[in-house]
N, CA, C and O atoms as CSV, one atom per row, in Angstrom:
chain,resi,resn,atom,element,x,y,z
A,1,UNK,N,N,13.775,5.068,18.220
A,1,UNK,CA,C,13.844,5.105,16.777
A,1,UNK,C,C,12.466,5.472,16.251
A,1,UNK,O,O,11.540,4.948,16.870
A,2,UNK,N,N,12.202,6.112,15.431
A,2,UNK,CA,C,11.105,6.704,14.263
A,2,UNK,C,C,11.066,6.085,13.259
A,2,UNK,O,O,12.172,5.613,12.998
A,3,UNK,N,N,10.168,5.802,12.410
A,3,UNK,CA,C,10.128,5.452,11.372
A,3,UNK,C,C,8.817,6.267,10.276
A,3,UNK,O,O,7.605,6.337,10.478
A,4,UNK,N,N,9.367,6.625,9.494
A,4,UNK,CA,C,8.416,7.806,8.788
A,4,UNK,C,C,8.631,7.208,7.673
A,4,UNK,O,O,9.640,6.664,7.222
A,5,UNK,N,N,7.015,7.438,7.039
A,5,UNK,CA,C,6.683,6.800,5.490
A,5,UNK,C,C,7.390,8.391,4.140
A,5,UNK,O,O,7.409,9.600,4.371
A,6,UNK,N,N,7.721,7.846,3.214
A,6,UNK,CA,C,7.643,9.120,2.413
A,6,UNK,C,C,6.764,9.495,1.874
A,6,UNK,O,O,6.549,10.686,1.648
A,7,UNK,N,N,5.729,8.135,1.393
A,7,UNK,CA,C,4.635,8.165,1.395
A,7,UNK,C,C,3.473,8.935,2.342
A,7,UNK,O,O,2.317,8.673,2.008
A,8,UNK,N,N,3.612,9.719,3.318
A,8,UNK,CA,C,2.931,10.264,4.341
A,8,UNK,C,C,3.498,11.359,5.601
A,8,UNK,O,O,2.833,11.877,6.499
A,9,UNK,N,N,4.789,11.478,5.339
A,9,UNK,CA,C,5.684,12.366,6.250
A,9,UNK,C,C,6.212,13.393,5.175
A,9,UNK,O,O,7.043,13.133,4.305
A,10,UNK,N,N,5.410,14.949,5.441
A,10,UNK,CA,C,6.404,15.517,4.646
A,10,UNK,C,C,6.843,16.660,5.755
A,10,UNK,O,O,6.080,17.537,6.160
A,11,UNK,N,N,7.525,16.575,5.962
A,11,UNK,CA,C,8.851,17.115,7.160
A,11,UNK,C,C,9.844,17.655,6.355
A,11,UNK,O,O,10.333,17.085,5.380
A,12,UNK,N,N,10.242,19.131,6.907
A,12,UNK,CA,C,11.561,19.415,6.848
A,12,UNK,C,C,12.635,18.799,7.516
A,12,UNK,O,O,12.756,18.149,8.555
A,13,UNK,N,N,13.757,19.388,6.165
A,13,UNK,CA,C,15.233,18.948,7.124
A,13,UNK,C,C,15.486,19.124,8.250
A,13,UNK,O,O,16.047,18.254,8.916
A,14,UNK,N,N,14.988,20.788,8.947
A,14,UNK,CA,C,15.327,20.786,10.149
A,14,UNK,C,C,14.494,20.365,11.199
A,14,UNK,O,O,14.733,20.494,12.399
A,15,UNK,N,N,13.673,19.941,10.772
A,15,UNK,CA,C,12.249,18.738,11.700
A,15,UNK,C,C,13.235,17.419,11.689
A,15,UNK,O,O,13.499,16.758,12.694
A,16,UNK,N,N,13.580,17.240,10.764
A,16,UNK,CA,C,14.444,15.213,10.316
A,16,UNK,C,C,15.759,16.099,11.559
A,16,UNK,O,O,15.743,15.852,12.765
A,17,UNK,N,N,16.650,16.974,10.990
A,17,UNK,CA,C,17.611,17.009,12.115
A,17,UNK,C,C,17.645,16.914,13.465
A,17,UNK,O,O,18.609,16.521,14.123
A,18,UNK,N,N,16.160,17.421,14.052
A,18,UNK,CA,C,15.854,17.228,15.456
A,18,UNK,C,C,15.296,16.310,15.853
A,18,UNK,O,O,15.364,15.896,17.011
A,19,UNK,N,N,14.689,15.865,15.012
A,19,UNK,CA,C,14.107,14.466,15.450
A,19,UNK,C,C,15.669,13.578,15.242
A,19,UNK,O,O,15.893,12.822,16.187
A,20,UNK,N,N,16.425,13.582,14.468
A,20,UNK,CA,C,17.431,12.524,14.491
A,20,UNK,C,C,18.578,12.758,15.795
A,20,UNK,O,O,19.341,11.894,16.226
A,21,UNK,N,N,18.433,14.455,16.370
A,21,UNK,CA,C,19.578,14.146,17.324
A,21,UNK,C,C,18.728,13.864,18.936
A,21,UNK,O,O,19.200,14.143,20.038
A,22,UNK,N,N,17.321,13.216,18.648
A,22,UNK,CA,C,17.005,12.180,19.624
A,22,UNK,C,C,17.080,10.773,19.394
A,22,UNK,O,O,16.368,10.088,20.129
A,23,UNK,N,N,17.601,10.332,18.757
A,23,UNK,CA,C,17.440,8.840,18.359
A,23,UNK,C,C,17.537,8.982,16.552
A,23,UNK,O,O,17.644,9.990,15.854
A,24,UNK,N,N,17.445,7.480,16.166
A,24,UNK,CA,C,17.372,7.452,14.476
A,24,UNK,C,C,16.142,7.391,14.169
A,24,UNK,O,O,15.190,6.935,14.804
A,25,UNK,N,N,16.218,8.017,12.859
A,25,UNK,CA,C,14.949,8.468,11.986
A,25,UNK,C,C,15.101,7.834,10.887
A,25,UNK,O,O,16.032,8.084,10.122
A,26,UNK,N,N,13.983,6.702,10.604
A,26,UNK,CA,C,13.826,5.511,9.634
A,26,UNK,C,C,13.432,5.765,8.616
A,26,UNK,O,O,12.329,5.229,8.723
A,27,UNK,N,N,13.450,6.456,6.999
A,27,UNK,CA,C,12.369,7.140,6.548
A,27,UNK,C,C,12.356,5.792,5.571
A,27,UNK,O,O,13.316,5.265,5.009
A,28,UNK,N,N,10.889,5.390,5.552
A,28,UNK,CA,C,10.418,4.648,4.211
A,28,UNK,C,C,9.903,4.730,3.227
A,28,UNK,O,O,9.110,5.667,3.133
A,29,UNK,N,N,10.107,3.669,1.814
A,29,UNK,CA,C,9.383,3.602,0.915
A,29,UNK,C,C,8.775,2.605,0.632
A,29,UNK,O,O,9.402,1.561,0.449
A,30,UNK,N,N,6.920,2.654,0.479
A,30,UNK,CA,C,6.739,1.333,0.512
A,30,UNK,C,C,7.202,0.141,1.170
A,30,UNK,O,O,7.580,-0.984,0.844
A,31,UNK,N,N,7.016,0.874,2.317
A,31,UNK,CA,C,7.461,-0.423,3.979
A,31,UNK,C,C,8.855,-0.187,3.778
A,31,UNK,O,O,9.467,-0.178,4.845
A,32,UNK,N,N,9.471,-0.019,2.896
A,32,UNK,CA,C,11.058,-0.467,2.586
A,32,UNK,C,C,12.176,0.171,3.176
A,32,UNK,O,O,12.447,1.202,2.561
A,33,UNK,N,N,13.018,-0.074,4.248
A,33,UNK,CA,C,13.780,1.104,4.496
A,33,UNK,C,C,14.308,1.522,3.308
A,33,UNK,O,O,14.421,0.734,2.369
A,34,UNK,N,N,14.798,3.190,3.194
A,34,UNK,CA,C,15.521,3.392,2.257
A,34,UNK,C,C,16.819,3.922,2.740
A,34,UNK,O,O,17.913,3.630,2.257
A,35,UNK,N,N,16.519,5.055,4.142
A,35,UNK,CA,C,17.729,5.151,4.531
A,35,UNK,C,C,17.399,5.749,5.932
A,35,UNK,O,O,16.237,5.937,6.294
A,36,UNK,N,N,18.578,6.060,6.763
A,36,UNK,CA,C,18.227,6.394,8.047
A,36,UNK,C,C,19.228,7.451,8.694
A,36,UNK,O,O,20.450,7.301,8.715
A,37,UNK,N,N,18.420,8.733,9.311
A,37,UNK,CA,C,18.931,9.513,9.850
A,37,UNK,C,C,20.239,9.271,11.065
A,37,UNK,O,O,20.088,8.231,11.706
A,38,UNK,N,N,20.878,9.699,11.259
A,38,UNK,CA,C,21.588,9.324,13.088
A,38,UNK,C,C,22.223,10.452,12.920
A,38,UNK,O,O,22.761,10.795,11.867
A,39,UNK,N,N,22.185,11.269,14.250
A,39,UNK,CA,C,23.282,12.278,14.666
A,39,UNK,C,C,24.345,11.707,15.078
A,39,UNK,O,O,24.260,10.626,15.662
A,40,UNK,N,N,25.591,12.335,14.851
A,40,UNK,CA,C,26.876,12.478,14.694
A,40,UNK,C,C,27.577,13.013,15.556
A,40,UNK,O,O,27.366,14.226,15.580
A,41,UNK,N,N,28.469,12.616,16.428
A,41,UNK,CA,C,29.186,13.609,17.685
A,41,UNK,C,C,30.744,14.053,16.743
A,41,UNK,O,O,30.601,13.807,15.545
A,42,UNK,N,N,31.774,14.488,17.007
A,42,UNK,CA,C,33.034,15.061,16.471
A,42,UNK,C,C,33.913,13.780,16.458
A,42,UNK,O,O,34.757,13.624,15.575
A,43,UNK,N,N,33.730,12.936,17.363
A,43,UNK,CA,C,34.508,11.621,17.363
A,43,UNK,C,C,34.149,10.766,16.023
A,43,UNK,O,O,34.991,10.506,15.164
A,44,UNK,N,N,32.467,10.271,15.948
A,44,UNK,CA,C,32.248,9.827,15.099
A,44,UNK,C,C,32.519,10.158,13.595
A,44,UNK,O,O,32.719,9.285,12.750
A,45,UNK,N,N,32.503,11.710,13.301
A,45,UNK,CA,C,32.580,11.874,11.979
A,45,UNK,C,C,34.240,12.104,11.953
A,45,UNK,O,O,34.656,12.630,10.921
A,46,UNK,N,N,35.166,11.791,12.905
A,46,UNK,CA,C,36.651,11.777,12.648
A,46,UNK,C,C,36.846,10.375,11.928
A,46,UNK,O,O,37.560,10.019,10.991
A,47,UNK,N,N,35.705,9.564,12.936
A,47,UNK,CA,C,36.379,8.019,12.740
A,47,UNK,C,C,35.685,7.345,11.440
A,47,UNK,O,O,36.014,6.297,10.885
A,48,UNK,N,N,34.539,8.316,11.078
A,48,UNK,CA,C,34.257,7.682,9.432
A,48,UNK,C,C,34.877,8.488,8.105
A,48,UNK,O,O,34.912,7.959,6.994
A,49,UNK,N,N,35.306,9.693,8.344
A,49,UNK,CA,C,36.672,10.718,7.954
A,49,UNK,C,C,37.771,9.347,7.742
A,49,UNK,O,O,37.889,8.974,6.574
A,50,UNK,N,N,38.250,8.892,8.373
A,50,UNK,CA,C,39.332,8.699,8.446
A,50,UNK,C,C,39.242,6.957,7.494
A,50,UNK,O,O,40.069,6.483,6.715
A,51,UNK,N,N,38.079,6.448,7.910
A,51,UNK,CA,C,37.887,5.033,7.072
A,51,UNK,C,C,37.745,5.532,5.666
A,51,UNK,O,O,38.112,4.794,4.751
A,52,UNK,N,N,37.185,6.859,5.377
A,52,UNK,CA,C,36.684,7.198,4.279
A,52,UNK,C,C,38.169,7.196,3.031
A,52,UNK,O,O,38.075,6.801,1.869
A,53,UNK,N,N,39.424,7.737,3.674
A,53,UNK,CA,C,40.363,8.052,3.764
A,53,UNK,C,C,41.530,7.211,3.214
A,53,UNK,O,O,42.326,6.623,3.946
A,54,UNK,N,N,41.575,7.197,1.726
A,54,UNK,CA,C,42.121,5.995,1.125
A,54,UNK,C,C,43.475,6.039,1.595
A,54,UNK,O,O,44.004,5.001,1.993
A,55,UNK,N,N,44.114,7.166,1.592
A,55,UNK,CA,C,45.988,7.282,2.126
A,55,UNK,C,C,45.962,6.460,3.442
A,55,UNK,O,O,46.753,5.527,3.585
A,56,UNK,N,N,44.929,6.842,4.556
A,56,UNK,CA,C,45.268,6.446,5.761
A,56,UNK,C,C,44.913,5.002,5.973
A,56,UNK,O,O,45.115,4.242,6.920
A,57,UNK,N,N,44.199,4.819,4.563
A,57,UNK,CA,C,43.601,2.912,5.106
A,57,UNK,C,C,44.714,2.631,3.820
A,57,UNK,O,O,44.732,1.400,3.804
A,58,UNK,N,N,45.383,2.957,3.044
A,58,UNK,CA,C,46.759,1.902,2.584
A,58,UNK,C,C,47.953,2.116,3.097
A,58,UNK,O,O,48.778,1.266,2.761
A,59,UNK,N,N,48.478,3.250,4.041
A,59,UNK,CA,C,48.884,2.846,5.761
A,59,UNK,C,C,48.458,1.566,6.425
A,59,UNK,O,O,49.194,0.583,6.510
A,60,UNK,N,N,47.322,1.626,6.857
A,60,UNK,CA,C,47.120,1.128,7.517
A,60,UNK,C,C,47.612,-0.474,6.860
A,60,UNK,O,O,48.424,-1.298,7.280
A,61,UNK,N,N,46.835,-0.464,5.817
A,61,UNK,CA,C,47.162,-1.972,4.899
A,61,UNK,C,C,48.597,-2.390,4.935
A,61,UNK,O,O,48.963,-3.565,4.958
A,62,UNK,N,N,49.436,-1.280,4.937
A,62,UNK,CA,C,51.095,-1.349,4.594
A,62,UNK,C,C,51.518,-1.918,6.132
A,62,UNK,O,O,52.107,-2.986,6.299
A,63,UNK,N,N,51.129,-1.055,7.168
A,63,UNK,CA,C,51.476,-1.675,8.687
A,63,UNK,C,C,51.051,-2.864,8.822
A,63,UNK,O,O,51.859,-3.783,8.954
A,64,UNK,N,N,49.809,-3.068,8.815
A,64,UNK,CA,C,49.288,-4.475,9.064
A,64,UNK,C,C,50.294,-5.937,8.335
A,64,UNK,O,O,50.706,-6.930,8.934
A,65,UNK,N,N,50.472,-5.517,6.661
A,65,UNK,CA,C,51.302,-6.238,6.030
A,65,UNK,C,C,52.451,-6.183,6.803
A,65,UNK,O,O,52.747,-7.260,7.319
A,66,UNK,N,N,53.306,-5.095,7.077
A,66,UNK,CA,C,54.929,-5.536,7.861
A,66,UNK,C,C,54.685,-5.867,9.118
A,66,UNK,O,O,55.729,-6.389,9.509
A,67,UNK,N,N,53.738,-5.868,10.173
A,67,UNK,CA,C,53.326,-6.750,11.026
A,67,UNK,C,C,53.409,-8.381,11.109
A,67,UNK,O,O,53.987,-9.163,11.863
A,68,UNK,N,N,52.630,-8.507,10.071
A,68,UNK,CA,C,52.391,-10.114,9.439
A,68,UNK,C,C,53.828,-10.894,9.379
A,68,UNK,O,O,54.131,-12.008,9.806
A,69,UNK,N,N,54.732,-9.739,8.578
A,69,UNK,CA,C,56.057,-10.223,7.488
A,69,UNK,C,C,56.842,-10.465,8.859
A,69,UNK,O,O,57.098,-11.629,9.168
A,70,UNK,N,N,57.270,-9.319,9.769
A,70,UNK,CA,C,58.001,-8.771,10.494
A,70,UNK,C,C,57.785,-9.345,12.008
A,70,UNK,O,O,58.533,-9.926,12.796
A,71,UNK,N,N,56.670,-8.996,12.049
A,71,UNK,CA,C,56.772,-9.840,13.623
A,71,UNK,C,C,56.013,-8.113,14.290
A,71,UNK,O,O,55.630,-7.185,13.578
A,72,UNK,N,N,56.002,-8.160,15.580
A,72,UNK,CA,C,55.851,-6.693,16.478
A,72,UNK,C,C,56.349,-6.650,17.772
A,72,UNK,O,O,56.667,-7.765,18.188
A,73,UNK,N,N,56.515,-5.774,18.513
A,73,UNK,CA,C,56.979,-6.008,19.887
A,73,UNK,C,C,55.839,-6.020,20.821
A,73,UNK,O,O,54.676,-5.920,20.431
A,74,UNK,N,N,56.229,-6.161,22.235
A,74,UNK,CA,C,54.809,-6.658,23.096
A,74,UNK,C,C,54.717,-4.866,23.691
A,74,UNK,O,O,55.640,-4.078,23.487
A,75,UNK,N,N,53.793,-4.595,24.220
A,75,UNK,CA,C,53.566,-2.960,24.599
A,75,UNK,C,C,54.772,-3.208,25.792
A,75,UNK,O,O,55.354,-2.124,25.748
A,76,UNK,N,N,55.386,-3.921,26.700
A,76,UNK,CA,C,56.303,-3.612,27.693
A,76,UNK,C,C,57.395,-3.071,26.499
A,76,UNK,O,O,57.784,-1.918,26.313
A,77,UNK,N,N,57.643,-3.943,25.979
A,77,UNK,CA,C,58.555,-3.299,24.947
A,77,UNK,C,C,59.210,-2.023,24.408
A,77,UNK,O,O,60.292,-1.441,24.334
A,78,UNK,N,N,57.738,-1.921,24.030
A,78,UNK,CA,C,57.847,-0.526,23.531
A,78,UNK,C,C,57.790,0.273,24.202
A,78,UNK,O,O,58.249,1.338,23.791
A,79,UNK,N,N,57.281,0.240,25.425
A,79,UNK,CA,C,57.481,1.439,26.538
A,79,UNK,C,C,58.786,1.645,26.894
A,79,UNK,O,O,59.332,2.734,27.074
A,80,UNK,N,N,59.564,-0.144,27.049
A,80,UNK,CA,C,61.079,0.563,27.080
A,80,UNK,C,C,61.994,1.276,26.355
A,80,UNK,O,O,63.047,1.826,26.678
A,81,UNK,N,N,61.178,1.127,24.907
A,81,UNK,CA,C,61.966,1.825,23.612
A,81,UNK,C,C,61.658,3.068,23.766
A,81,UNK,O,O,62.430,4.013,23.598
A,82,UNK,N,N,60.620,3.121,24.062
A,82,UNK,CA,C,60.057,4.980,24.176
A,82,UNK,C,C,60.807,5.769,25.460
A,82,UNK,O,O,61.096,6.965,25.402
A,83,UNK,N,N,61.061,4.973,26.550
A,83,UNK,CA,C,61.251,5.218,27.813
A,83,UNK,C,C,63.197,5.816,27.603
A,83,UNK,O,O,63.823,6.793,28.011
A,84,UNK,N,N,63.484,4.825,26.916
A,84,UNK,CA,C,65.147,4.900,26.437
A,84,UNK,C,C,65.404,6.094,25.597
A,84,UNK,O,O,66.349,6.843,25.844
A,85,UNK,N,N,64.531,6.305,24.543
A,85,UNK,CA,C,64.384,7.548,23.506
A,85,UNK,C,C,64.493,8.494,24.341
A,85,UNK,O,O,65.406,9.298,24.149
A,86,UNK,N,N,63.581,8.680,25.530
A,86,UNK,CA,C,63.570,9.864,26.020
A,86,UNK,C,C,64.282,10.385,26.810
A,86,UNK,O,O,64.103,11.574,27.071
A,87,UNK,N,N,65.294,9.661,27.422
A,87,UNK,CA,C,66.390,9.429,28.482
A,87,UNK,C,C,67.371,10.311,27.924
A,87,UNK,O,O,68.464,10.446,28.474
């Protein structure tokens, strides 16, 4: 990890981008973090895509709720349901 003053680091973006896809880049103000670089692989920006993602997280809210209400089956279960479907 890096930690760079703003007070004293004046770096380009594409200096901050390479320095961040070795590790995170801390930039401060007045000691203070303010915010911090991190590179990103295709997985990660799916899986903050997708939290970001109000339809797919009140899904999610809606499953979780008929879970609760409803009950669920155990994964043997459902392999036999899937297993039968496909028969």
């Amino acid at each position: 990890m890096k930690i760079l003053a703003v007070e004293k680091d004046s770096l380009s973006l594409d200096v901050l981008f390479d320095m961040a896809s070795e590790g995170t880049v801390v930039i401060t103000r007045d000691n203070k973090p303010v915010f911090a670089l991190v590179a990103v692989d295709e997985k990660d920006l799916q899986t903050w895509q997708l939290g970001q993602n109000q339809d797919f997280l009140a899904l999610m809210r809606r499953s979780w709720d008929r879970l609760h209400a409803e009950g669920g089956v155990s994964l043997a279960e459902a392999r036999q349901r899937l297993l039968a479907e496909n028969c």
